[in-house]
ZAMARGU-4260 file (C-alpha; in steps of 0.2 Angstrom, whole numbers, plus 5000, padded with zeros to 4 digits):
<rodrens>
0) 5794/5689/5093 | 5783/5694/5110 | 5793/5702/5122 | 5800/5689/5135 | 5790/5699/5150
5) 5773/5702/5138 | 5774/5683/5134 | 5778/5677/5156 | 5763/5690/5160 | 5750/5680/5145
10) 5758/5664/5152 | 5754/5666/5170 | 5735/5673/5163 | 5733/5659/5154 | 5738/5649/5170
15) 5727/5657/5182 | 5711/5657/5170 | 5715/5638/5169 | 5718/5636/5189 | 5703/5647/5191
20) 5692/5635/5178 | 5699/5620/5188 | 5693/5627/5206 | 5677/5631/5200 | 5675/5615/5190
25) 5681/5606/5207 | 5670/5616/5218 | 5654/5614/5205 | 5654/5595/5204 | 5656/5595/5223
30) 5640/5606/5226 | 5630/5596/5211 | 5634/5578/5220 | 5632/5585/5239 | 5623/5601/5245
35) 5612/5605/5225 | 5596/5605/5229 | 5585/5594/5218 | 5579/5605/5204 | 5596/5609/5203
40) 5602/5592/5201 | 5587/5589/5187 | 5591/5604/5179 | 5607/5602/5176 | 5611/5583/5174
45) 5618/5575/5161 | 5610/5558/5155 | 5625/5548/5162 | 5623/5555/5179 | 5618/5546/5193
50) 5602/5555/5199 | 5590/5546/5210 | 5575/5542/5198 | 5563/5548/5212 | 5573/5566/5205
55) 5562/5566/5190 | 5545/5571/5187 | 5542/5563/5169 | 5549/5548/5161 | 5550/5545/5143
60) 5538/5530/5136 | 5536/5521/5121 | 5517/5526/5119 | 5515/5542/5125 | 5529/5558/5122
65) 5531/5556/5141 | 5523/5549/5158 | 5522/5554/5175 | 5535/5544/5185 | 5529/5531/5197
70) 5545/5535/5205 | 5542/5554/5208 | 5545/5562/5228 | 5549/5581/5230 | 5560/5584/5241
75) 5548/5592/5255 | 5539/5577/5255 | 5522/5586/5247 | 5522/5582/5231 | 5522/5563/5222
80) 5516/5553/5211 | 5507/5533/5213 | 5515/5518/5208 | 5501/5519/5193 | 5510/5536/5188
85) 5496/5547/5194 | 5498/5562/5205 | 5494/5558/5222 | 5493/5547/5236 | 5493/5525/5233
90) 5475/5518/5227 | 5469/5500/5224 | 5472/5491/5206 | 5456/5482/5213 | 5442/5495/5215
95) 5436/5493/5235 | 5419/5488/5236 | 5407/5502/5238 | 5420/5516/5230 | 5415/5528/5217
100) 5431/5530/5208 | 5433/5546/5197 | 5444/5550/5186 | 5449/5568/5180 | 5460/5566/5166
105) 5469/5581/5154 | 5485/5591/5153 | 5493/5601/5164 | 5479/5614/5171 | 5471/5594/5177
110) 5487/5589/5183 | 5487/5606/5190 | 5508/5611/5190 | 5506/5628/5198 | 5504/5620/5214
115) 5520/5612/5222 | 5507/5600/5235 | 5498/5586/5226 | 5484/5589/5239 | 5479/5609/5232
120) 5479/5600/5215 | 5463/5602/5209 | 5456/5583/5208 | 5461/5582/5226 | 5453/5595/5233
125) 5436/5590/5221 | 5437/5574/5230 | 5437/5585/5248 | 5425/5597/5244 | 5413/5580/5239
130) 5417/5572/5251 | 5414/5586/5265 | 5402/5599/5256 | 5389/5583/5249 | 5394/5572/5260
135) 5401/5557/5247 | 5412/5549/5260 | 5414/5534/5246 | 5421/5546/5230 | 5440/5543/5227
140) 5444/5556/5216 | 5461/5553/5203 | 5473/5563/5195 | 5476/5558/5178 | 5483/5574/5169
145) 5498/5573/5162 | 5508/5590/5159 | 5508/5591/5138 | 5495/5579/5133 | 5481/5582/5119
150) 5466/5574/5119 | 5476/5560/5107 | 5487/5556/5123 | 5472/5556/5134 | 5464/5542/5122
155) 5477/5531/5122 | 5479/5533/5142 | 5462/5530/5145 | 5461/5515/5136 | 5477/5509/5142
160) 5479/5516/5160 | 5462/5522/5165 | 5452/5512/5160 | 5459/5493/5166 | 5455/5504/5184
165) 5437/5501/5183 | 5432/5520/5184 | 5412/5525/5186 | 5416/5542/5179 | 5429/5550/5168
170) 5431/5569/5167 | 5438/5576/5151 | 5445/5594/5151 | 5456/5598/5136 | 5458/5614/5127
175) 5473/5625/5125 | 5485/5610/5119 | 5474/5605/5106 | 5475/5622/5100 | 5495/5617/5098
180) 5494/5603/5088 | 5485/5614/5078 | 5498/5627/5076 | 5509/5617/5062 | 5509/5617/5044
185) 5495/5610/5033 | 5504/5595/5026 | 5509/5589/5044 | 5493/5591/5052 | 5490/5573/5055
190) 5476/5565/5066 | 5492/5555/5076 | 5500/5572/5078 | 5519/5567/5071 | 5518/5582/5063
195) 5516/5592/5083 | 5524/5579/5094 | 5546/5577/5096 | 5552/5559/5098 | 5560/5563/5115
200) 5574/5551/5113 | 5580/5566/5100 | 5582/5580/5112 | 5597/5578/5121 | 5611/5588/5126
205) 5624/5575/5123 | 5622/5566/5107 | 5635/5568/5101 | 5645/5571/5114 | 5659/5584/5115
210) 5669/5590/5128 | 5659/5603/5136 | 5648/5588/5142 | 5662/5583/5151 | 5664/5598/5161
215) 5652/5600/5175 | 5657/5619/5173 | 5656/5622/5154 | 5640/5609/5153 | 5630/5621/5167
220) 5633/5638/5158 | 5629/5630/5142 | 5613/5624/5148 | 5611/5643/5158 | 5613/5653/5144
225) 5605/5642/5131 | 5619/5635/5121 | 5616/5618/5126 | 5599/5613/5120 | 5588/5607/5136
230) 5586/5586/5133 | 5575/5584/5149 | 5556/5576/5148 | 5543/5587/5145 | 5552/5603/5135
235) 5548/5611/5119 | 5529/5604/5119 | 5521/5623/5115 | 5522/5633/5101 | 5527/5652/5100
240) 5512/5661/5092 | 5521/5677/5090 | 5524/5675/5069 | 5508/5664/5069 | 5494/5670/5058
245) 5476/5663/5064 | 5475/5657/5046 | 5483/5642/5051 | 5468/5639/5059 | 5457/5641/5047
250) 5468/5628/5039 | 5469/5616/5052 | 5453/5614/5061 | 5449/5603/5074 | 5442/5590/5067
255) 5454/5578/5075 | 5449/5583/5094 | 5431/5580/5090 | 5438/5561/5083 | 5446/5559/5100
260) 5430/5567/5110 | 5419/5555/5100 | 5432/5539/5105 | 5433/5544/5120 | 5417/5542/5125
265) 5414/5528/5116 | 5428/5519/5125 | 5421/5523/5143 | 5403/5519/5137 | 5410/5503/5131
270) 5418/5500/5147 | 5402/5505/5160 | 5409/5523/5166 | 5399/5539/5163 | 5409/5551/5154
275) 5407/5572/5155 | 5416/5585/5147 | 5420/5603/5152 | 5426/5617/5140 | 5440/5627/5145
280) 5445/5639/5154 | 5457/5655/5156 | 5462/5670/5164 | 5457/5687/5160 | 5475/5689/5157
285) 5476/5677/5144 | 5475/5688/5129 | 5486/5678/5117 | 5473/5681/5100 | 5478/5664/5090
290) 5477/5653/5105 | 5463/5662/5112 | 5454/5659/5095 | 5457/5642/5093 | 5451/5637/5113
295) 5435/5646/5106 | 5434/5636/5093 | 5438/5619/5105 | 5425/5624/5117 | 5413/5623/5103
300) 5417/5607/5097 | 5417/5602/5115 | 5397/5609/5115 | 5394/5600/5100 | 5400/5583/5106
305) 5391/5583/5122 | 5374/5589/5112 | 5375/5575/5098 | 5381/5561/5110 | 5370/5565/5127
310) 5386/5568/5134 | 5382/5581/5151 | 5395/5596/5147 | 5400/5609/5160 | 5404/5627/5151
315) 5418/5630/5165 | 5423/5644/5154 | 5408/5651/5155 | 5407/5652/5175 | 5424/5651/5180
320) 5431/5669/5188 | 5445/5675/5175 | 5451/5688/5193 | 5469/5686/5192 | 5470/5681/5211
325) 5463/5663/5207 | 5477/5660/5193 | 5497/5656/5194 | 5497/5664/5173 | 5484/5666/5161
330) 5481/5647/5159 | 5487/5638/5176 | 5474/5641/5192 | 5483/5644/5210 | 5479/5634/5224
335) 5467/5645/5229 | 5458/5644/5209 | 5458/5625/5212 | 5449/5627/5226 | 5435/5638/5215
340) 5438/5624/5201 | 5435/5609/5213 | 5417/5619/5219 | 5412/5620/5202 | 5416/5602/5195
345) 5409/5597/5211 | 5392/5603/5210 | 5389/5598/5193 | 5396/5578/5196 | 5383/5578/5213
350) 5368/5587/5203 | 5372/5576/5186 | 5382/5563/5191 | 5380/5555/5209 | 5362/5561/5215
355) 5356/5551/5201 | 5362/5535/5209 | 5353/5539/5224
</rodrens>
């Protein structure tokens, strides 16, 4: 048997790990539900919390893996998306008499995530630089990348959510999560990319629930050091290359983004909009071999698409700095970049696109 003093001295540890748990669990929901800053609160919130729906950036949707929320504010009040989901300020559903509506549409280096302020996004900023540098007072330029989309989500949205906007010109700049889709084995490799894309509803921390999910405390530190699996919008979308052979590349080639290229344009041909494509660009940083061989391989398809359909194509990668001062990472621009990006998509829409019409 323990010794009567050995077994008060584990009693009274055992107590005061338990009050100590108890304070801290105390204290943790009262900082999550008063002073938690926001990303915080996102981070760390269970499905059945009460979190303002303005909290979250994406939202999950039958058709797509996820959406921009309508519902979206940051809390400095510089970041937000429309009540159509796009990133940015309001705009009409009926296009204003006299607007040339563009829309630049692709993941998230057109959605442009490094930047914290929708306006240093670089769809805003193109429409500022044609506005003030040509002098396009009637251009309104939209935001329609969406973080984690392939050129398969970007033909669905355009058909359903671009398009019924009555836009003159449609931008398409894909690349690097087309390479993803890519990256899985030959048998799953399928032009609707269920063999790529995770049904969201399946990625939650809390199904099925156990009791750490009922402890603020245990549920954080779970999430912190990676016990609990993250369940929020938008996670697990990119691949680690690191035991990737560029075989499977060879195996899986993209045939399935010139498909969505070639619908693509047929849809906004169908629909009265001019359509251009851009190939892809990266930093000089950027030196992952598998990935960096398959945008290759995705800027030649882009090439080959704009040359068979007379679709105008801007070779970004070819005249985009790769300096590491313009970029946030090897993929993402910096505001500063998407001040460079917005130059160079703006000169080529005037010279190909809008001096035309003059």
């Amino acid at each position: 048997m323990l010794d009567k003093s050995l077994a008060r001295r584990l009693t009274l540890l055992f107590g005061s790990l338990l009050a100590a748990f108890g304070i801290a669990e105390l204290a943790l929901r009262c900082y999550a539900g008063s002073i938690a800053p926001r990303r915080w609160v996102v981070e760390y919130s269970r499905s059945w919390d009460r979190v303002p729906r303005e909290f979250f950036r994406y939202v999950s949707h039958p058709h797509f893996s996820h959406v921009p929320n309508p519902a979206f504010r940051s809390e400095d009040g510089k970041d937000r998306h429309n009540r159509f989901g796009f990133r940015g300020r309001e705009i009409e559903a009926e296009k204003p008499e006299g607007v040339v509506r563009v829309f630049c549409m692709g993941g998230s280096t057109t959605y442009t995530t490094s930047v914290d302020d929708y306006t240093e996004s670089y769809p805003s900023q193109l429409e500022r630089t044609l506005r003030g540098k040509y002098g396009r007072e009637d251009v309104e330029v939209v935001n329609a990348g969406v973080p984690g989309f392939a050129s398969l989500d970007s033909l669905l949205y355009l058909q359903l959510r671009v398009l019924p906007l009555d836009p003159d010109l449609i931008v398409i700049y894909h690349g690097i999560n087309d390479v993803a889709t890519r990256l899985v084995p030959h048998e799953e490799y399928r032009p609707d990319n269920t063999g790529y894309r995770s049904d969201w509803s399946l990625q939650t921390r809390e199904t099925p629930r156990r009791w750490w999910h009922h402890s603020r405390l245990a549920y954080c530190l779970g999430v912190r050091t990676g016990i609990i699996a993250p369940h929020r919008v938008g996670y697990g979308l990119f691949p680690d290359t690191r035991r990737i052979s560029v075989e499977k590349l060879r195996w899986n080639p993209p045939v399935y983004y010139e498909t969505n290229l070639d619908k693509m344009i047929l849809l906004s041909r169908d629909a009265g909009a001019d359509i251009m494509l851009s190939t892809w660009a990266h930093s000089e940083d950027f030196n992952d071999p598998i990935l960096t061989a398959g945008v290759r391989e995705n800027n030649d398809v882009v090439r080959r698409v704009g040359k068979r359909s007379g679709v105008p194509v801007l070779d970004f990668a070819g005249v985009m700095p790769g300096e590491s001062k313009l970029w946030s990472d090897g993929i993402h621009v910096n505001a500063p970049g998407a001040a460079r990006k917005a130059e160079i998509f703006a000169a080529f829409i005037e010279e190909h696109f809008l001096s035309r019409n003059d």
